[in-house]
N, C-alpha and C positions, 0 to 999 in steps of 0.2 A: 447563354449568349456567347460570342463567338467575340475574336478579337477584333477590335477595330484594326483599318486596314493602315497601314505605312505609307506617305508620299515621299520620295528624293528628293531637295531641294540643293540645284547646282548653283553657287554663288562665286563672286570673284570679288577681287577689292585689291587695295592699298592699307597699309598701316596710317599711312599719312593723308588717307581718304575714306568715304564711305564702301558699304558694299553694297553690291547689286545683286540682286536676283536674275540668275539669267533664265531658269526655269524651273518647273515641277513635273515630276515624274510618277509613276504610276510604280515603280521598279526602279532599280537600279542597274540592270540590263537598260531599260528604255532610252537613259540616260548616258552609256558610256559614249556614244558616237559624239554629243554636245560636248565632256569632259574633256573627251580629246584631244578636241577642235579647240577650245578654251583653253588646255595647258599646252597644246603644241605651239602657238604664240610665245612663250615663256622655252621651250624646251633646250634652248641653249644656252641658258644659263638657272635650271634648275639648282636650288642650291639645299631643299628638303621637301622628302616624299614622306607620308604620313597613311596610318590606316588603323584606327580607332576599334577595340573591342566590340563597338556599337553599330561598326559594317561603313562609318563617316573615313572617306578618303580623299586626302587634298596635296596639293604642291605649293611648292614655295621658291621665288626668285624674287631675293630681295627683298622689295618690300611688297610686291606682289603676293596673291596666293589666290587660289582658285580650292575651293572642297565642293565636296558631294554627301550632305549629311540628312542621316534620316528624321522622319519627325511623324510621331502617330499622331492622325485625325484626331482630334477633340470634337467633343459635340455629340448628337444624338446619332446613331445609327438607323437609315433606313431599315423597314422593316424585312425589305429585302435582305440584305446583310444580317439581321440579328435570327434569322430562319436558317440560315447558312445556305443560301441559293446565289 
């Protein structure tokens, strides 16, 4: 059986607030145009850029922060996927 497949999830937030999900990705290419757009808001006054052994990269301004972190599917495999098609 084959590995199950990896989604992006780009979030944003406050310390002093919740986070949002701002979307799910299929990739991490799929996802860097939304990233951009998300931290270039923040981009003059970035104060910490970050990039995780796990492939998860995020910024920081203040108490803002914006990541891009990965997370494998849980759950059954289509049978599609577990044939490796």
């Amino acid at each position: 059986m084959s590995a199950l497949p990896t989604v992006w999830i780009l979030t944003r937030g406050a310390d002093d607030m919740g986070t949002v999900i701002v979307g799910v990705y299929a990739s991490k290419a799929d996802a860097r145009p939304d990233f951009e757009d998300t931290a270039g808001v923040h981009a003059t006054r970035l104060t910490h850029q970050w990039q995780d052994p796990d492939g998860e990269i995020g910024c920081r301004a203040d108490l803002d922060y914006i990541a891009l972190t990965p997370y494998p599917v849980q759950g059954q495999a289509p049978r599609e996927l577990e044939a490796g098609r």
